[in-house]
C-alpha positions as a printed NumPy array, in Angstrom:
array([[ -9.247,   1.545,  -2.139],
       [-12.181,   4.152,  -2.657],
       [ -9.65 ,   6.671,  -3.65 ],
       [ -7.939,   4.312,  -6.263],
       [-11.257,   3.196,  -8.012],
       [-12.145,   7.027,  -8.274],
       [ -8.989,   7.893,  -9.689],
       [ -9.549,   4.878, -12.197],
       [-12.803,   5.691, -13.426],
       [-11.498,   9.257, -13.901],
       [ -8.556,   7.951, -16.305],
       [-11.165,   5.636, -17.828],
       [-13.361,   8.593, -18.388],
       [-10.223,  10.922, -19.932],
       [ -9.16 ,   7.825, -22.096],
       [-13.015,   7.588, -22.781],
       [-13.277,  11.226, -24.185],
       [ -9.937,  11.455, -25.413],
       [-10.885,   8.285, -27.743],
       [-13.664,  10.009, -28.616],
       [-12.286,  13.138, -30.038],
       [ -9.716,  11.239, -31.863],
       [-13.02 ,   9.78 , -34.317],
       [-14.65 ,  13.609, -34.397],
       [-11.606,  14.557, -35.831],
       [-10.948,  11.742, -37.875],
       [-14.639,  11.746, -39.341],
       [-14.364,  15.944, -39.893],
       [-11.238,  15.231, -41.735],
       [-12.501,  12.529, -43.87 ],
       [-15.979,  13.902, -44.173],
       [-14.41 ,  17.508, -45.488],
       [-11.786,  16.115, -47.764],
       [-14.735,  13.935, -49.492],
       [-16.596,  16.387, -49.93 ],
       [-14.267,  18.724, -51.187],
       [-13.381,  16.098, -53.676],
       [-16.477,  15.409, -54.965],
       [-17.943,  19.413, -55.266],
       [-14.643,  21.403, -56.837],
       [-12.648,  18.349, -58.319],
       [-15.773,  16.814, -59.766],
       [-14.642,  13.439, -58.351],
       [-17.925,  11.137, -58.641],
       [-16.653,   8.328, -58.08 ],
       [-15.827,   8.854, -53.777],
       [-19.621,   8.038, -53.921],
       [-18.481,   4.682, -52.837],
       [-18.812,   2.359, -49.903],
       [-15.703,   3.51 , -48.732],
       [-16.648,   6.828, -47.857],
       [-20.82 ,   6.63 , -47.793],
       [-22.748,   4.287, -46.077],
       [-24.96 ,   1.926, -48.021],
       [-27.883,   3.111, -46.985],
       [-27.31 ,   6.841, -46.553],
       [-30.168,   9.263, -46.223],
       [-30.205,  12.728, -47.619],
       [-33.196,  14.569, -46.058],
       [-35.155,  16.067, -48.581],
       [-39.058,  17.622, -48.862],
       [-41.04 ,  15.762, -50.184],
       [-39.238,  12.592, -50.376],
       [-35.731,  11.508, -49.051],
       [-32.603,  10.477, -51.158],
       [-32.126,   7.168, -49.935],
       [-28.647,   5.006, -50.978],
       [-25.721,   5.649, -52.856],
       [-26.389,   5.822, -56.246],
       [-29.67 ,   7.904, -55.603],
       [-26.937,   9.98 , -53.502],
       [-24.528,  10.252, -56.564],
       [-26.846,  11.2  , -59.057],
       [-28.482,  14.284, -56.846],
       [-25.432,  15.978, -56.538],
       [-24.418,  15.461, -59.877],
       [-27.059,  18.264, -61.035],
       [-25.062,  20.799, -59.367],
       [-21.554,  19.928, -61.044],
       [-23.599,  19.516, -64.105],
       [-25.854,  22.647, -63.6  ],
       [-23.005,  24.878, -62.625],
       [-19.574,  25.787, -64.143],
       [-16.96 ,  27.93 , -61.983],
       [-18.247,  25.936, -58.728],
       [-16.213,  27.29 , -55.588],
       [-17.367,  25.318, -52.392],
       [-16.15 ,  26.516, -49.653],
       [-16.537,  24.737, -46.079],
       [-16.469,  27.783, -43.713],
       [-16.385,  26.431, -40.757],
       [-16.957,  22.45 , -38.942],
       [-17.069,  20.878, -36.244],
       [-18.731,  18.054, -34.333],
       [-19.179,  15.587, -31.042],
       [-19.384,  11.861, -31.361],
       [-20.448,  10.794, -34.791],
       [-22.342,  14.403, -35.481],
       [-21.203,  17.01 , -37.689],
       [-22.325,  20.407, -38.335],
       [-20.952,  22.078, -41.672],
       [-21.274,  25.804, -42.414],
       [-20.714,  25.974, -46.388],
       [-21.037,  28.334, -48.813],
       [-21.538,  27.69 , -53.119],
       [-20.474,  29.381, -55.8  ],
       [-21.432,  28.414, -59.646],
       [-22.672,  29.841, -63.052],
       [-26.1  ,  28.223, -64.029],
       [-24.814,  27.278, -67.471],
       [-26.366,  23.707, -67.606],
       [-29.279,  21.393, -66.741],
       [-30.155,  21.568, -63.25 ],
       [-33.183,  19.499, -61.975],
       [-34.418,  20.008, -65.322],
       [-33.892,  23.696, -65.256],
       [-32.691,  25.13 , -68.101],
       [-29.503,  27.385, -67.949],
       [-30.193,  31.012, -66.935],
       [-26.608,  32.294, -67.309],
       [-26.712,  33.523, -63.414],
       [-24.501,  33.845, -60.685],
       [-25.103,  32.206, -57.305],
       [-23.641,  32.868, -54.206],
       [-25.528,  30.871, -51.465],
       [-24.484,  29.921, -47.588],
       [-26.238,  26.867, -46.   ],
       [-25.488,  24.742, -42.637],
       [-25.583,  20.598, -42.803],
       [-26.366,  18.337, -40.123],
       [-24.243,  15.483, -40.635],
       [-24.511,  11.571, -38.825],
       [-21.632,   9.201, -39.037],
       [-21.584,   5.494, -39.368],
       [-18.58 ,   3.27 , -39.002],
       [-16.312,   5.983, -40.168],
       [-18.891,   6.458, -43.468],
       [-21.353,   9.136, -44.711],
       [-24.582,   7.953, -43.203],
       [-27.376,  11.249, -43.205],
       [-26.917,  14.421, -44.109],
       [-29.702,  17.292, -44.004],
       [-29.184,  20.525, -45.381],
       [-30.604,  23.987, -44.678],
       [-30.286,  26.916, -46.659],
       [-32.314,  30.141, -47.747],
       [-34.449,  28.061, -50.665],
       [-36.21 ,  31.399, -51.624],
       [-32.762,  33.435, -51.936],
       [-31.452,  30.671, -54.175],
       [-34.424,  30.749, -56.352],
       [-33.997,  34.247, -56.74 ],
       [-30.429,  34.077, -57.521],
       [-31.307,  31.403, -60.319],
       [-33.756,  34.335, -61.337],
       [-36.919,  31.746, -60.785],
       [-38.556,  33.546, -57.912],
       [-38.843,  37.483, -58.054],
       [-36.653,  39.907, -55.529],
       [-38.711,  41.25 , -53.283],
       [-36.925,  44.71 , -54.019],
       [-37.899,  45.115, -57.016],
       [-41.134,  46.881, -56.173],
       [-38.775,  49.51 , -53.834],
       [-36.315,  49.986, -57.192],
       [-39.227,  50.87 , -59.873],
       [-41.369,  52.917, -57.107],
       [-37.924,  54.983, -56.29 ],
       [-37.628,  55.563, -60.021],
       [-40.667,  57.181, -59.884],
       [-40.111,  59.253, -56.943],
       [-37.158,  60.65 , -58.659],
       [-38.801,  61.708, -62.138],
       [-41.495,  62.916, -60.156],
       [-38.742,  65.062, -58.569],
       [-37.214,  65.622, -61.794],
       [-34.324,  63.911, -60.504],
       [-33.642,  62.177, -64.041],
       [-29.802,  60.953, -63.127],
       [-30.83 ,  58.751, -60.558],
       [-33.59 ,  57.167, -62.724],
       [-31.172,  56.481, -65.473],
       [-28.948,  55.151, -62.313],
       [-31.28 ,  52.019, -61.902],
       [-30.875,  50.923, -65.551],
       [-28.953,  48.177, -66.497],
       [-26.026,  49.402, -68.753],
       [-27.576,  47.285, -71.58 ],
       [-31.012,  48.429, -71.064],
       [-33.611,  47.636, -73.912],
       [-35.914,  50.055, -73.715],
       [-39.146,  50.174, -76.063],
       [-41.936,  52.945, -76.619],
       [-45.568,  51.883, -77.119],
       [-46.175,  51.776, -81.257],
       [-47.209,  54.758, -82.784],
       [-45.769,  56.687, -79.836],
       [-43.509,  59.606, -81.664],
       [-40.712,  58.309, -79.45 ],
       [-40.836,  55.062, -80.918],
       [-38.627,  55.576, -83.658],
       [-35.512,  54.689, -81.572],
       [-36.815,  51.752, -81.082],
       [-35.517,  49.609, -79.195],
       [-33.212,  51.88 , -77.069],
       [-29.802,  49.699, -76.458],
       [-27.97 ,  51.493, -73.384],
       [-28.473,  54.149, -70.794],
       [-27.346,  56.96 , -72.882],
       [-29.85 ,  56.046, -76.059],
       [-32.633,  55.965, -73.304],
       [-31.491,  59.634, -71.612],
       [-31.061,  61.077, -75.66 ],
       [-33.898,  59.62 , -77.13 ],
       [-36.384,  59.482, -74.14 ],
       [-35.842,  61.596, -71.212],
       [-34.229,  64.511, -72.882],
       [-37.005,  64.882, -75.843],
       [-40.095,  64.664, -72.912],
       [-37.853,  67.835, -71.37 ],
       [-37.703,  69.339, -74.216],
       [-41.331,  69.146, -76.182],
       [-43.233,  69.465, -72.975],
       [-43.866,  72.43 , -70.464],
       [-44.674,  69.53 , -67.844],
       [-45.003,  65.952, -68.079],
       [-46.353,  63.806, -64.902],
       [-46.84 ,  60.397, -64.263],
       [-50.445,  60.071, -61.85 ],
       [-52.318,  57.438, -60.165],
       [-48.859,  55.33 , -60.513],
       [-50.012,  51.175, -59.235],
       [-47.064,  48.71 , -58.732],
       [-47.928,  45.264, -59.697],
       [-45.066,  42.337, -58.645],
       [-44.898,  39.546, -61.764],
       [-42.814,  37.075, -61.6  ],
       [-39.217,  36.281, -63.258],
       [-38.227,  39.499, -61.815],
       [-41.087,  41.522, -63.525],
       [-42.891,  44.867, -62.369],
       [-45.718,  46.262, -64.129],
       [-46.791,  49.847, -63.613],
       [-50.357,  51.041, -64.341],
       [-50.775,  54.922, -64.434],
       [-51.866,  58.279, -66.774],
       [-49.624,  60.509, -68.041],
       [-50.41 ,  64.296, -67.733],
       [-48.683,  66.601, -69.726],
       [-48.665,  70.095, -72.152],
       [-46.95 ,  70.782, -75.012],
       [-44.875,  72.999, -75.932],
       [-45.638,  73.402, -79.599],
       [-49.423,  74.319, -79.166],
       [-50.512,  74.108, -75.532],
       [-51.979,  70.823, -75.958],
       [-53.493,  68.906, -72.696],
       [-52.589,  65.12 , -72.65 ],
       [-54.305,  62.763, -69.785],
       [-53.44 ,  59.56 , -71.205],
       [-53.966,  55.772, -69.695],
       [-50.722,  54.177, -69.847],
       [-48.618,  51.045, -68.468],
       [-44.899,  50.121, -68.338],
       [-43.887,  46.317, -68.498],
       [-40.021,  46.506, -66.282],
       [-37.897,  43.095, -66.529],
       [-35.456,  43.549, -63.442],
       [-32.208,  41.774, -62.707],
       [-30.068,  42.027, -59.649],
       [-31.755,  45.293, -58.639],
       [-31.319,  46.964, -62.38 ],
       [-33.586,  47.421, -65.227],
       [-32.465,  44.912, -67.9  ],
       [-35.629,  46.316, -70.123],
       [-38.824,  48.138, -70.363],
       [-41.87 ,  47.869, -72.324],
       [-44.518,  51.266, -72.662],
       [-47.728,  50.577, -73.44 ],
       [-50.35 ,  53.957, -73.798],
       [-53.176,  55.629, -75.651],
       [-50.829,  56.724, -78.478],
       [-53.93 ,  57.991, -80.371],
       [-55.057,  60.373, -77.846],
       [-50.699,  61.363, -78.106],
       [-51.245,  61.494, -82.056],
       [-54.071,  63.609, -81.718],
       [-52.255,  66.178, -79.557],
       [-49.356,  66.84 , -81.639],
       [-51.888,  67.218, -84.742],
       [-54.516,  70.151, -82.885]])
């Protein structure tokens, strides 16, 4: 008798588990193909009772999304914010009514997005949800995802790099390494000398070979030496470095001593100058060329 009832509550328990794995998989497949709908077909209107539950939570700082329709118009900033949206579900899985989703989002910021204006830029961002069923339905949902890396992507928080890119410039013209200076431009580079600087009659610069002709290659070639001293990184925001420093140089065409106060303004974008802004004593310049 003993042996019977433990061979029941075994089958009970088998039937038990076996039950249960039939609704994981049943709420993975609806909860992927909804979802999948919704982000890369656009499909807003699955934000229904058939597929969310009436009172579903989405976990937000400082305040939670909280019901359908508040659900429905969240996520419709990123299919209105973004263009060429690829989401991708990289992996899922779950026990009982829990999910866990590894994703991964790809868009354009060409539109309104929270109120942010386009920027034009690429993002590429991987996150992990934490998913509760209801009844078959959509019931909270709490995402995680590098906030500060998607911010920088949008180009609203500065790369941290950027400091490491303009201070290796430097490292190389102070090597006279003047390739792999004109390496970190941007091949669309705007590039602007101070006013009343000599060199400023190229201005602006458009392209890495205007800024090698018209900048690098005249300092060669009008100065026995030219150094950048006493060279201060300052982080900005929106991707901005600004460099305070003197320049130190002799000139070829009368020996004349320049130690000049001078600042560059660097606007960086995906780890390459997009432009640059000189700012120095351009009398203290005049009055060199004119001894």
């Amino acid at each position: 008798m003993k042996k019977t009832a433990f061979i029941l509550s075994i089958a009970l328990a088998f039937l038990c588990n076996s039950c249960t794995q039939v609704n994981t998989d049943k709420n993975i497949k609806m909860y992927t193909n909804v979802w999948d709908e919704i982000i890369n077909n656009e499909n807003l209107e699955l934000f229904n009772e058939d597929n969310f539950d009436p009172n579903v939570i989405i976990h937000m700082s400082p305040e939670n999304v909280v019901g359908i329709e508040a659900t429905r118009e969240f996520y419709q900033n990123y299919l209105t914010g973004f263009s060429k949206i690829e989401f991708t579900i990289v992996d899922v899985f779950g026990q009982g009514d829990k999910i866990v989703k590894h994703w991964n989002f790809k868009g354009i910021h060409t539109g309104n997005f929270f109120g942010i204006p386009a920027t034009g830029n690429t993002v590429d961002i991987d996150g992990t949800t934490l998913v509760k069923m209801k009844d078959g339905k959509i019931s909270e949902e709490r995402d995680f995802m590098d906030n500060m890396l998607f911010m920088q992507q949008l180009g609203l928080a500065s790369n941290p790099n950027n400091l490491n890119v303009i201070d290796e410039a430097y490292k190389a013209f102070a090597n006279g390494d003047i390739p792999s200076v004109i390496a970190v431009l941007d091949e669309n580079i705007v590039w602007n000398e101070a006013e009343g600087n000599a060199l400023a009659d190229g201005n602006p610069y458009m392209g890495k070979e205007a800024v090698l002709n018209g900048v690098f290659k005249r300092l060669g070639a009008e100065h026995e030496y030219f150094q950048l001293v006493d060279i201060q990184l300052h982080e900005m925001s929106n991707n901005q470095v600004l460099a305070t420093l003197r320049y130190q140089a002799k000139l070829k065409m009368n020996g004349a001593i320049i130690d000049a106060q001078a600042a560059h303004f660097w606007t960086l974008k995906k780890g390459k100058v997009i432009s640059f802004q000189q700012y120095v004593d351009t009398k203290q310049l005049n009055d060199a060329t004119h001894q």
